[in-house]
N, C-alpha and C positions, 0 to 999 in steps of 0.2 A: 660765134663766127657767122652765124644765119645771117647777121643784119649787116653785116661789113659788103660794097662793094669793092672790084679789083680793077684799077686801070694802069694804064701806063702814067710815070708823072711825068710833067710839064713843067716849063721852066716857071710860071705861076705858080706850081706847089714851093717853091723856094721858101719861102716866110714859113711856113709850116711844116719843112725840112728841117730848119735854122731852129727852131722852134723846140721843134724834136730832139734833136740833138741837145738843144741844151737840158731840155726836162730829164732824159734820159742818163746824161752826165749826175745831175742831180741825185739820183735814184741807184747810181749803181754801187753796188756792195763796194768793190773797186775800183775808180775811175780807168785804172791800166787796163781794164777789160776791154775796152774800146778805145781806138786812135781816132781821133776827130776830123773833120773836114772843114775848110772853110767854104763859102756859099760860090766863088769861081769853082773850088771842086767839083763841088755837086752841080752846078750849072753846066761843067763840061760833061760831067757823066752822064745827067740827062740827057743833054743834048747827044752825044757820041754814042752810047752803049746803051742796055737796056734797063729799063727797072719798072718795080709794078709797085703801087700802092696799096693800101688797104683804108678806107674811108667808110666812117661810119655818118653817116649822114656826110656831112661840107667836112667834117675834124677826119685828117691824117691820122688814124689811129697805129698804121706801122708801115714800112717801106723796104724795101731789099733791092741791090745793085747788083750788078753782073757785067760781065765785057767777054768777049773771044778773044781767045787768046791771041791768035793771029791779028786781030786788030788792037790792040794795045800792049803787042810785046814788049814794050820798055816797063810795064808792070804784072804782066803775066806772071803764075804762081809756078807755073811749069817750066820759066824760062830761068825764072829763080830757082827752082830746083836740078837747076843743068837738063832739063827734059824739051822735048821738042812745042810749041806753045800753038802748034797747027793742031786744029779739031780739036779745040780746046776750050771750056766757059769755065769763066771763075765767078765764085760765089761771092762779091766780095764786102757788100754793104747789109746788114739787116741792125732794122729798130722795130722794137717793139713797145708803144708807151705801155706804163705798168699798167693802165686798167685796163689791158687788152689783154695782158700774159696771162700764160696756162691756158691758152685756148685752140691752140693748135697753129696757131698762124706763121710761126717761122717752120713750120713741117709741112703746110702747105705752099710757102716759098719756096722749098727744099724740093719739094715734088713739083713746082710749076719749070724752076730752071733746068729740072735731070728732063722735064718734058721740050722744052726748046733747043736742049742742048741734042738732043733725039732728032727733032724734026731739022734741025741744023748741020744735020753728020757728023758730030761733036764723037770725041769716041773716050773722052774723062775731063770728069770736072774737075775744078780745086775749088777749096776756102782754107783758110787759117782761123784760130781760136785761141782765143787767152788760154793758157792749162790751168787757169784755176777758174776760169767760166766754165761749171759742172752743167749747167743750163745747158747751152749751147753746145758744148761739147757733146754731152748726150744725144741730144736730138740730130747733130751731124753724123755722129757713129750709128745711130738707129735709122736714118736714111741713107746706110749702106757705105760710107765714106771710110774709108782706113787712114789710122793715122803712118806718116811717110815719116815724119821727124818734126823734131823740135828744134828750130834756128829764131833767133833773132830775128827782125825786121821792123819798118817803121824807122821811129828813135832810137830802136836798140832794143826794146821788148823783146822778151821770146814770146814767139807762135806756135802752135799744133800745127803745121802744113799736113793736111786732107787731100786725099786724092780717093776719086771713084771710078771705077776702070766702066765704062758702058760696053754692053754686050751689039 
């Protein structure tokens, strides 16, 4: 992870979002592990909400999304959960190409949003996770997230909904 920089993406990272997603698609054990995005998606989410990349040199090497709750309650995880969606971040996009994994990078996206949602007066995050992305999962439970329940969402997939109470 020494050589990777972190910025925020741009609607120029698009083609290398797009990109991403499909190699990643490619690559995964099972593609239900991930719901996909089309490029107006991810163009609005850059644009609207926040997200950071991870570049190794000019190549996207991985990306994670995020929104407050109170600003995009009509997909807040909190508000899907019957819960209040004020002071609220949701975790809700990460890639990681495979020659990047096993290197810490979705645990240091894990610690950069619990850091924003802090300085933000956030007082719980959410994400959701395949239950059978043992990856993922773990590293959500290991930065402190408890699982809430297992519902549907998306197309009908079930999800682990995650929640993390901040002190």
């Amino acid at each position: 992870m020494n050589s990777l920089t972190f910025r925020p993406l741009t609607t120029a990272d698009l083609p290398a979002v797009m990109a991403m997603q499909t190699c990643i698609f490619a690559h995964l054990p099972n593609p239900r592990w991930y719901f996909g995005s089309t490029e107006d998606e991810f163009r609005h989410d850059i644009e609207n909400h926040l997200s950071i990349g991870a570049f190794d040199g000019d190549t996207l090497a991985a990306f994670a999304l995020a929104s407050f709750g109170e600003q995009a309650p009509d997909i807040s995880y909190a508000a899907k959960l019957g819960e209040d969606p004020a002071h609220t971040l949701d975790y809700r996009d990460v890639m990681v190409g495979p020659d990047y994994r096993r290197r810490g990078i979705q645990s240091f996206f894990l610690r950069h949003w619990d850091e924003v949602a802090r300085q933000n007066g956030c007082t719980a995050l959410y994400c959701t996770v395949d239950p059978e992305n043992v990856p993922s999962y773990a590293a959500v439970e290991k930065a402190g997230y408890k699982r809430v329940c297992i519902k549907p969402a998306y197309d009908g997939r079930d999800r682990i909904y995650y929640k993390k109470t901040l002190d």
